[in-house]
C-alpha positions as CSV (number, residue, x, y, z in Angstrom):
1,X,80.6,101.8,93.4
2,X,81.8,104.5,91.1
3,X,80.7,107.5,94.4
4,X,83.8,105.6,96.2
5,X,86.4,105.9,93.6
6,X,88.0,108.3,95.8
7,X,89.1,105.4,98.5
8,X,89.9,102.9,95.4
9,X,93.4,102.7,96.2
10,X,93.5,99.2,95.1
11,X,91.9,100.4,91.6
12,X,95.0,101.9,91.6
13,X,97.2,99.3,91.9
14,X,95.4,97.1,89.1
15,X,95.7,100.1,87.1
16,X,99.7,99.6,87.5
17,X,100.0,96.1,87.3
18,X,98.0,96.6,83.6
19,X,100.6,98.9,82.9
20,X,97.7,101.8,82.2
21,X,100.2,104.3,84.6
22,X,98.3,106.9,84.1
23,X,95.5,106.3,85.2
24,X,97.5,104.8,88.1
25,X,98.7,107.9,89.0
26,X,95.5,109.7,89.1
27,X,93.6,107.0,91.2
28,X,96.6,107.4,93.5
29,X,96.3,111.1,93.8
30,X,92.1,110.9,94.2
31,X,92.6,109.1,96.9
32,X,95.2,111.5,98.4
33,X,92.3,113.3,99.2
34,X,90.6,110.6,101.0
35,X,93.9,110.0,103.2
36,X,96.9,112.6,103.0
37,X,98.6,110.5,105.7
38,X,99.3,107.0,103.6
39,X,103.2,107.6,102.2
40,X,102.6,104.2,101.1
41,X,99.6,105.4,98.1
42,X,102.7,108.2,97.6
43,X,104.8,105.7,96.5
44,X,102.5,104.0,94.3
45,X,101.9,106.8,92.3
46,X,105.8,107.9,92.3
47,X,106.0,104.2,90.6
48,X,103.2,104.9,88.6
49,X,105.0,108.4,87.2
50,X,108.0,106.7,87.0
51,X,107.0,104.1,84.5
52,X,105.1,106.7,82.7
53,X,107.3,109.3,82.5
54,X,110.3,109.1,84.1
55,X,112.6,109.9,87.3
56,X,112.8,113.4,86.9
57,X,108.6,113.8,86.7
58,X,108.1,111.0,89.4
59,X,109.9,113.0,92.0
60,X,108.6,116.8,91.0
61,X,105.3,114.9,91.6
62,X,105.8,113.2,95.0
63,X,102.5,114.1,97.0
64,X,103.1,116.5,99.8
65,X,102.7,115.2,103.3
66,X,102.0,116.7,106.8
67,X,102.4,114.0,109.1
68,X,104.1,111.4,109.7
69,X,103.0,107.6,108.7
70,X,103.8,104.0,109.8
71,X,107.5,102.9,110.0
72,X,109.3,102.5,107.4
73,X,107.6,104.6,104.8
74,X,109.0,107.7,106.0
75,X,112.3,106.3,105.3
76,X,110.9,104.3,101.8
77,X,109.4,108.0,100.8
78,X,112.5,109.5,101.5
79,X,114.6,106.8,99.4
80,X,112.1,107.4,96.0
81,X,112.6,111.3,96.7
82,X,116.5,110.7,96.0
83,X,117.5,112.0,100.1
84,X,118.3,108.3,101.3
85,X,119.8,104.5,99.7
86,X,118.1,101.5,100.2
87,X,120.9,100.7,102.4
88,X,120.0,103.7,104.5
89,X,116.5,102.9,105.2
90,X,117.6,99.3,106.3
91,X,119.8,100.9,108.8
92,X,117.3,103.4,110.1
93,X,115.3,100.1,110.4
94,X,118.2,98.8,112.5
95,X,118.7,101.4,114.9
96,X,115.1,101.7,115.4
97,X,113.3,99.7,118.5
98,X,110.0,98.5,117.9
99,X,107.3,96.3,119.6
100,X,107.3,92.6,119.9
101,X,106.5,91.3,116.9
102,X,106.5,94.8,114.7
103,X,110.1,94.6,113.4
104,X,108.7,92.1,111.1
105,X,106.2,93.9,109.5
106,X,108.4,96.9,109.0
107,X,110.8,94.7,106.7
108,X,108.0,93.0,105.0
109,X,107.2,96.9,103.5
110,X,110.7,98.1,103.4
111,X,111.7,94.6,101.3
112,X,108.7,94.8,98.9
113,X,109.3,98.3,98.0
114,X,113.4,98.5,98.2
115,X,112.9,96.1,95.7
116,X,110.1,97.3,93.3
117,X,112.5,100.6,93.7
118,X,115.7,98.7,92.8
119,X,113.6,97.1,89.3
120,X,112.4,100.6,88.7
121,X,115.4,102.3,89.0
122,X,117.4,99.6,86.4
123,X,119.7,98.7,89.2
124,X,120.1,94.6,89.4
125,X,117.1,92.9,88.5
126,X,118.7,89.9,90.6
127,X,119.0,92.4,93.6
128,X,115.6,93.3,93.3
129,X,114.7,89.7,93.0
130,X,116.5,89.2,96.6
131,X,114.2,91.8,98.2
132,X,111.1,90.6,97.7
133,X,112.3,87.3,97.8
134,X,112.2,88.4,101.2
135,X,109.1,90.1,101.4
136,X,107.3,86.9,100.3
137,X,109.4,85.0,103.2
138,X,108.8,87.5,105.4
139,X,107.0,86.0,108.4
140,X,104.3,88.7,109.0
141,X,103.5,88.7,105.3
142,X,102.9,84.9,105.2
143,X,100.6,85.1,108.6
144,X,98.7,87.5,107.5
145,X,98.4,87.1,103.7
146,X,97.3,91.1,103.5
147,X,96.7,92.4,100.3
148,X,100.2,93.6,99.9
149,X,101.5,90.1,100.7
150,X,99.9,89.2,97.4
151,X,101.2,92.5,95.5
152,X,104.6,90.8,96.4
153,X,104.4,87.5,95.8
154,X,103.1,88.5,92.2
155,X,105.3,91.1,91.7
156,X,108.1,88.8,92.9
157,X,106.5,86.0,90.2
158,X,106.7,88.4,87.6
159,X,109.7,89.8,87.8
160,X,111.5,86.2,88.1
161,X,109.5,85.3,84.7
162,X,110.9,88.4,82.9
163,X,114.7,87.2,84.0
164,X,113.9,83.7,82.8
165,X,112.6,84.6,79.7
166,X,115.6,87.0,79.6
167,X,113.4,89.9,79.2
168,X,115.8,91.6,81.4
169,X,119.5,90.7,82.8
């Protein structure tokens, strides 16, 4: 329904994964408007700059945020912005105490996008392989089988089909 686009955040997200990034980026910042609170629709659209056009514009055009959101994506929107490592966020993660059961589904986020981060970025491919390895383990993910549970186990697919046809190293 075309008077929705504004909450289309998954729109988005196909928009990325056909590798039409700008148009990625815009869906991500229309619906910015619809929820200024989701660091998580930030980060797509960091990702969605980034493959477009680079670190330097990615970061200038990190959307502003006024509150805080779910753990970890603080820490995750503070990795893309350059302020912390991915080992950082894992040890924020760490000295953090959450409820029963939670901890789990902070790592399933913080391993899906550490990783997308580390492909992004050029570091290892077989490090970022590792993270979302983990992300598709993750328990939480694999109860639940959300949405972003699929992101990962496809983004986890394709990535291990680009090192076996040694599209990357």
């Amino acid at each position: 329904n075309p008077k929705l686009n504004v909450s289309h955040w998954r729109l988005g997200i196909a928009y990325f994964y056909l590798s039409d990034f700008s148009k990625a980026a815009h869906q991500f910042e229309i619906y910015h408007q619809y929820d200024s609170r989701d660091r998580e629709n930030g980060i797509w659209r960091f990702m969605s700059q980034y493959k477009e056009s680079g670190l330097e514009k990615a970061r200038k055009g990190l959307l502003t945020y006024q509150r805080d959101d779910r753990p970890p994506y603080l820490w995750l929107y503070s990795m893309f912005k350059g302020d912390l490592t991915p080992l950082q966020v894992f040890q924020k993660i760490k000295n953090k105490s959450f409820p029963k059961g939670y901890k789990d589904r902070v790592l399933f986020h913080a391993n899906l996008y550490v990783g997308i981060f580390l492909e992004l970025t050029g570091d290892s491919p077989q490090d970022a392989l590792q993270f979302l390895a983990k992300a598709v383990a993750n328990k939480y993910g694999q109860t639940t089988g959300t949405y972003m549970w699929q992101v990962a186990r496809i983004h986890h697919q394709k990535l291990l089909l680009e090192i076996k046809n040694k599209k990357i190293d």
